[in-house]
C-alpha positions, 0 to 999 in steps of 0.5 A: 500500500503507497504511504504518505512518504511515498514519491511519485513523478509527473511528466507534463503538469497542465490543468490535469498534472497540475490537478492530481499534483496539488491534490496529492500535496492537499491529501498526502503532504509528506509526500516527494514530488517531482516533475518534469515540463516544457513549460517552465513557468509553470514548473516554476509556479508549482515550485513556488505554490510547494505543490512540486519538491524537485524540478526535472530538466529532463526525462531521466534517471532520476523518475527511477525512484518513484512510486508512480509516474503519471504521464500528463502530456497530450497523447503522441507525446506520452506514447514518446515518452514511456519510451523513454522511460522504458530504458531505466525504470525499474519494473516495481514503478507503476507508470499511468496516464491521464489521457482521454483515449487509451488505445494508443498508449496499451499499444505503445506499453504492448510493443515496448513490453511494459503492459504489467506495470501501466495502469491507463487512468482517465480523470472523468472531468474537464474544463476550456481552461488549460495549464497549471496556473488552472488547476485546482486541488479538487478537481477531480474530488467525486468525479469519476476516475476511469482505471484502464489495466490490460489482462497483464498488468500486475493485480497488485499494481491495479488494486493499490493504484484503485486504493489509491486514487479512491484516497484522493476523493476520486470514485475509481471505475476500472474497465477495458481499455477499449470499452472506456473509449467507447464510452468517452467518444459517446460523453464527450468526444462528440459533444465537443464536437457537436458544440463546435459544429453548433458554433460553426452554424451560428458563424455562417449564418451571422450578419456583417455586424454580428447580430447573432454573436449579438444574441447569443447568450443564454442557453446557446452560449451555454451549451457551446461553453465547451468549443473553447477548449484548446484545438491541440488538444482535441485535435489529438484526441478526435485522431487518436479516437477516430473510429469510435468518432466516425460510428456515433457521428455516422449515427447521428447523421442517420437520426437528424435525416430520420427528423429531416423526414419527419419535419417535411412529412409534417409528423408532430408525434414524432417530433413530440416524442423525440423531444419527450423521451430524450427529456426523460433520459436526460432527467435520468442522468445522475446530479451526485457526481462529477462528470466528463464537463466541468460543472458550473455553479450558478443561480439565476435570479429575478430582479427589478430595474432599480438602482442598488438592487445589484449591490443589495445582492452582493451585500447579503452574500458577502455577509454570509461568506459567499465569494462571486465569481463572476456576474452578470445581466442575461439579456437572452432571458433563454436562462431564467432569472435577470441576473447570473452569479457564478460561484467557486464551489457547489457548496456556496452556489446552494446557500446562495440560492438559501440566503437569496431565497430567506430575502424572497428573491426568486432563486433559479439553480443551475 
């Protein structure tokens, strides 16, 4: 079982590395860890946060010590840098990735004969933030954490890194490498995809001055938050996940055309019952967890048009507590409520919505 002296080595500290990094400080702080990036300044940054001990300049022999090594960087990267890895780690040092594919890197550990001691790992939570100076200690607290062993990787080294990853708050699911791709390409390969198209859309239809960007706020701007993720990025992960893309995309082509035929047919119940029951399914999903997205916490409240109604609001959470993120006026009132408060955590975002709703303000939660 890992203690909390053990040492655990990261190549690559963006939003992810930097995430698991400053968790395992928070949880184990007696912790040894080390870390290598491109990005100096943001090894700097964790040096000076004390997240981070040691500062690698290079991917050498110096990870040998380590318990764990995570590898944080973007897919091809990762693949190139187990294999360096390969020529002095010992067996005993357990190697896992954060990626959000897999199939690359259990071949890549397959060919170099690594496959007993890689655990692929894939934190189930996102955001259109990148880089460390983005990453927070409690991202990936009860968010679902993919453990991705192959048939040969040593038991041992599954159960302790499952223990392990349930000791940071994370909810551990282990499943077959090619299954989590799957499942992945279906919660949020596509809808990245689809959120972009949805952008794309809106572009070419737009006036010369704008007028759509004008109005797209509410719900639209909502529901494409998640275009704005980095291009590099999901251009790895949409070639490295081509496969499962291609089968959902070609799906959902087939079903838009089934609703094309069915608009020109003029049948109502079919539109009724296509709205209908994906209202049920999506009802049915789970609030207890976090998923794939990264969560937004926000209220949504109805205000008159009067001078210090704003700061009237401001004032009551400020004397309980609460810090703003941000604010806002909707003026698409897609979303209900006039005003948009947008909170750090969860937790703050619902007693808003309790001192909010004490002064009978009417209080929508998203």
């Amino acid at each position: 079982m890992y203690t909390s002296s053990f040492s655990i080595g990261f190549i690559g500290l963006g939003l992810m590395g930097g995430s698991i990094a400053r968790t395992i400080r928070r949880i184990h702080p007696d912790s040894f860890i080390a870390a290598y990036d491109t990005d100096t300044v943001s090894i700097r940054a964790a040096l000076s946060d004390q997240v981070v001990n040691e500062y690698y300049d290079k991917i050498d022999d110096r990870f040998s010590t380590c318990d764990i090594i995570f590898l944080c960087a973007p897919v091809s990267v990762n693949v190139e840098n187990i294999g360096k890895l390969k020529t002095f780690i010992p067996e005993n040092v357990l190697i896992t990735d954060v990626g959000s594919v897999k199939a690359p890197m259990q071949a890549a550990v397959k060919e170099l004969g690594m496959e007993q001691q890689f655990i692929g790992g894939h934190p189930m939570v996102g955001s259109e933030q990148t880089g460390y100076i983005n990453s927070s200690e409690y991202l990936i607290e009860n968010a679902y954490y993919f453990i991705t062993p192959s048939s040969v990787t040593q038991f041992r080294h599954t159960a302790m890194f499952s223990s392990f990853i349930q000791g940071l708050g994370a909810l551990a699911v282990t499943l077959p490498p090619e299954q989590h791709d799957f499942i992945t390409a279906s919660l949020s390969h596509v809808p990245h995809i689809i959120a972009a198209e949805l952008v794309h859309l809106v572009e070419r239809g737009d006036s010369s001055n704008g007028m759509l960007k004008q109005l797209a706020a509410g719900g639209f701007k909502s529901m494409t938050r998640i275009a704005s993720s980095s291009p590099i990025m999901w251009e790895q992960i949409c070639m490295n996940n081509k496969a499962n893309i291609i089968e959902l995309l070609s799906d959902m082509i087939s079903d838009l055309e089934g609703v094309i035929t069915h608009l020109k047919e003029g049948d109502n119940l079919f539109i009724n019952d296509y709205f209908r029951t994906a209202g049920q399914y999506r009802n049915s999903v789970p609030e207890h967890a976090v998923g794939l997205f990264d969560k937004v916490h926000k209220v949504y409240i109805d205000i008159p048009d009067e001078p210090g109604t704003i700061a009237n609001v401001t004032l009551q959470l400020a004397l309980n507590n609460i810090s703003i993120k941000n604010l806002g006026i909707v003026y698409n009132r897609e979303e209900e409520g006039a005003l948009e408060i947008e909170f750090y955590h969860d937790d703050d975002c619902v007693r808003a919505a309790e001192v909010l709703e004490k002064r009978n303000y009417r209080v929508f939660l998203r």
